[in-house]
C-alpha positions as CSV (number, residue, x, y, z in Angstrom):
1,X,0.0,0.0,0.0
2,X,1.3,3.4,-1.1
3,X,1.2,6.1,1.8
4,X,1.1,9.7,0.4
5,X,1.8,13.0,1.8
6,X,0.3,16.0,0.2
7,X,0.9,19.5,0.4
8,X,4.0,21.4,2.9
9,X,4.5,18.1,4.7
10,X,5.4,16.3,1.7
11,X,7.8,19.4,0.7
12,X,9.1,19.6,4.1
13,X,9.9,15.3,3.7
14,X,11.4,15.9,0.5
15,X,14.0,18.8,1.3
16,X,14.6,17.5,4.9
17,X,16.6,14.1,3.3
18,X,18.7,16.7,1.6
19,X,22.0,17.6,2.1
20,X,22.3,21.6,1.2
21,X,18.6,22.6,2.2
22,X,17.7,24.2,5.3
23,X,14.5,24.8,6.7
24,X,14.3,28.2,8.7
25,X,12.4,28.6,11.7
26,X,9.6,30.7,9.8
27,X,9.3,27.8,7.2
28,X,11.3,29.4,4.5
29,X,13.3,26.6,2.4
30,X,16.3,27.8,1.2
31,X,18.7,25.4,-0.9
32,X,22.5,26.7,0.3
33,X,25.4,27.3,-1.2
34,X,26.7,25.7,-4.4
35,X,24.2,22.7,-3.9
36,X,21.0,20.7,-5.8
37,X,18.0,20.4,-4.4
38,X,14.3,20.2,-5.7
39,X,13.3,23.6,-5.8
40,X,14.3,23.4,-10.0
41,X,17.0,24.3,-11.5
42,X,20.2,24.3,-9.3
43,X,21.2,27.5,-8.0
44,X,24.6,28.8,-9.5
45,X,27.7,28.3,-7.1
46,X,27.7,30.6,-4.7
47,X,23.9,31.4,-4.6
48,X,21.8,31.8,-1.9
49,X,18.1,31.6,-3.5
50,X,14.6,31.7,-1.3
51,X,11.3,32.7,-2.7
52,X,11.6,36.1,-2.0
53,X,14.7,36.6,-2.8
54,X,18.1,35.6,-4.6
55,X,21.8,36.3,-3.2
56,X,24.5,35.8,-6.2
57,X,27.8,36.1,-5.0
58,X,30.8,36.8,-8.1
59,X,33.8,36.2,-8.3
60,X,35.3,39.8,-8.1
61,X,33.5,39.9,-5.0
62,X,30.4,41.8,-5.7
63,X,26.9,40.0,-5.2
64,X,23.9,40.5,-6.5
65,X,20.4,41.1,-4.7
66,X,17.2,40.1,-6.7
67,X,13.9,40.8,-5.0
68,X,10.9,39.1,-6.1
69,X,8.1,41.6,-5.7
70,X,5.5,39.0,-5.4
71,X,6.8,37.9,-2.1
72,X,7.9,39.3,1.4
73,X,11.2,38.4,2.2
74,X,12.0,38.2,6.0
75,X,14.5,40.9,7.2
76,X,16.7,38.1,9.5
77,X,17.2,36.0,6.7
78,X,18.4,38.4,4.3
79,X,20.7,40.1,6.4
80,X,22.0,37.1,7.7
81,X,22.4,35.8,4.0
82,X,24.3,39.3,3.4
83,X,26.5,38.4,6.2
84,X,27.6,35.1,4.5
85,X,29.0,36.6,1.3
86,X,31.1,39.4,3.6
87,X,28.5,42.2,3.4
88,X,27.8,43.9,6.8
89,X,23.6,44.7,7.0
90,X,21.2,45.8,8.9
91,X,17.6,44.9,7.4
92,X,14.7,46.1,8.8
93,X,11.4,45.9,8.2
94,X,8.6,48.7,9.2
95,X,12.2,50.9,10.0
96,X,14.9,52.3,8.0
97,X,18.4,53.1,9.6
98,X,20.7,55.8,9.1
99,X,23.3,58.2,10.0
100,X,23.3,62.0,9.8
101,X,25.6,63.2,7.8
102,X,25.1,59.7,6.0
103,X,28.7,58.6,5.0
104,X,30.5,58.8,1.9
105,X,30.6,55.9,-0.6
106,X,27.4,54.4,-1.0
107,X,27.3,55.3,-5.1
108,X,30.5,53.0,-5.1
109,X,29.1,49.9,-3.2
110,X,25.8,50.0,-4.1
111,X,24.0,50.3,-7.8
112,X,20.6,49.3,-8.9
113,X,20.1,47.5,-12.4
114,X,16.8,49.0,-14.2
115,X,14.6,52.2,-12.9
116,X,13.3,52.3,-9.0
117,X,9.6,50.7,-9.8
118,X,8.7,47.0,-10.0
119,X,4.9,45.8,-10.4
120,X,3.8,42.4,-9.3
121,X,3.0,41.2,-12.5
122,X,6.1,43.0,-14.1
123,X,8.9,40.0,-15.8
124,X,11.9,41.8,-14.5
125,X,13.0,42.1,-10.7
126,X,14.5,44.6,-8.9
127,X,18.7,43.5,-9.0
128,X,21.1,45.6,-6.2
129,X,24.8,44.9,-6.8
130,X,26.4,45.2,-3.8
131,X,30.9,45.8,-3.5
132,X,31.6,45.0,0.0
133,X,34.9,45.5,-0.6
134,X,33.7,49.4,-2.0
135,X,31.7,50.2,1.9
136,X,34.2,52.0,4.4
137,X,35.6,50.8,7.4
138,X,32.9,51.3,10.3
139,X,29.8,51.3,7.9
140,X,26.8,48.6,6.7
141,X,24.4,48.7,4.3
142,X,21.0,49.6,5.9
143,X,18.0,48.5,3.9
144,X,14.6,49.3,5.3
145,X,11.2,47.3,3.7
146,X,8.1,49.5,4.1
147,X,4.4,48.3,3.5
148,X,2.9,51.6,1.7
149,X,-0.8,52.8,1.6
150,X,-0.6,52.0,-1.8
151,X,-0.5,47.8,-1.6
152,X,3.6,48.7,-3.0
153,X,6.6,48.2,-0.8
154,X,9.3,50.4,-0.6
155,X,12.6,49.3,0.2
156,X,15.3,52.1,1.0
157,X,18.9,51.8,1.0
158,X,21.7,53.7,2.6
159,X,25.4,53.1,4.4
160,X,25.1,54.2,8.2
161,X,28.0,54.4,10.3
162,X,27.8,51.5,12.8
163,X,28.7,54.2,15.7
164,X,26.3,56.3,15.3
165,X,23.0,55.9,13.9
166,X,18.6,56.2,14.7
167,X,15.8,54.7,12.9
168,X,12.5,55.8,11.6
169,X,9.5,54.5,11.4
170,X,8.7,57.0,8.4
171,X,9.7,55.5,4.8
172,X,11.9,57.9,2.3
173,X,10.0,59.6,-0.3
174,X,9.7,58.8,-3.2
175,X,13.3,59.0,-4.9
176,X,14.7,56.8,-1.8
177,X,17.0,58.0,1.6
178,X,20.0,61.3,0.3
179,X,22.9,59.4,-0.3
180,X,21.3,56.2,-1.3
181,X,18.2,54.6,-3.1
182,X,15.0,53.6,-3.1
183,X,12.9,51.0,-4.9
184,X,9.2,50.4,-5.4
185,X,7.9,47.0,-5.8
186,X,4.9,45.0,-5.7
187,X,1.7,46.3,-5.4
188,X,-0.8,45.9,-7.8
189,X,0.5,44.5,-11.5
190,X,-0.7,45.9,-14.8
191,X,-4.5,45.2,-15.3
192,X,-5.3,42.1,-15.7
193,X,-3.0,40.2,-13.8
């Protein structure tokens, strides 16, 4: 007699007999590091990949941040995925950090692929490349996820100094935090979808 398992549990069975897959404490799969799994198509080495996300790290020692705008990604797990390829984080979520005067350098560690604006239904994703390599000595990269009025998300990013630095509550307009970026995503797609 065949026994089946339908639905998370039978996902959870699956990944849970593999080696390079990781179940986090909110549920979240995530296949690891340079490692198959059954989530599709292998992950390049050196790529962290969840469903809200994907982390590329490159050889020159940049990475790449894709956000999927159809899903939330948890503020814990990314920085904490950051802080295996080398890039010091603080992710927030409802908050954004940041110093006053912000510091200098964020143009050369951070650049966004694309315009600031992703719809849920749009085919491209918002990609960050990231140079840890290009941040100064005594800063992170702050990135702050806001739910808008507007069904969107806004995610702002910025350097802080790690000495001295408040959050806010309050997102960045429009155009993102002075001295860094912000990006739209989400929200409702183009009509019909």
């Amino acid at each position: 007699m065949e026994t089946r398992i339908s639905g998370r549990r039978y996902a959870d069975r699956r990944l849970a007999g593999l080696t390079g897959c990781e179940q986090s404490a909110n549920g979240v799969h995530r296949v690891l590091p340079g490692l198959t799994g059954v989530l599709g198509a292998a992950p390049a080495p050196g790529t962290i990949q969840t469903a809200a996300f994907t982390l590329a790290s490159h050889s020159d020692g940049t990475a790449t941040l894709t956000i999927n705008p159809r899903e939330l990604f948890d503020p814990a797990t990314l920085q904490s995925d950051l802080a295996h390829y080398g890039i010091p984080a603080k992710v927030t979520t409802g908050s954004f950090c940041s110093s006053d005067p912000a510091p200098a350098g964020f143009s050369q560690a951070v650049s966004l692929q694309g315009s600031g604006t992703w719809r849920a239904g749009s085919a491209t994703q918002p990609t960050i490349t990231i140079d840890p390599s290009a941040m100064p000595a005594g800063t992170e990269l702050s990135l702050g996820d806001f739910q808008l009025s507007t069904g969107e998300r806004q995610a702002d990013f910025a350097l802080m100094d790690t000495s001295s630095y408040t959050c806010s509550t309050t997102p960045s307009g429009p155009g993102g935090p002075p001295d860094g970026l912000g990006l739209l995503y989400g929200g409702p797609g183009p009509a019909g979808s």
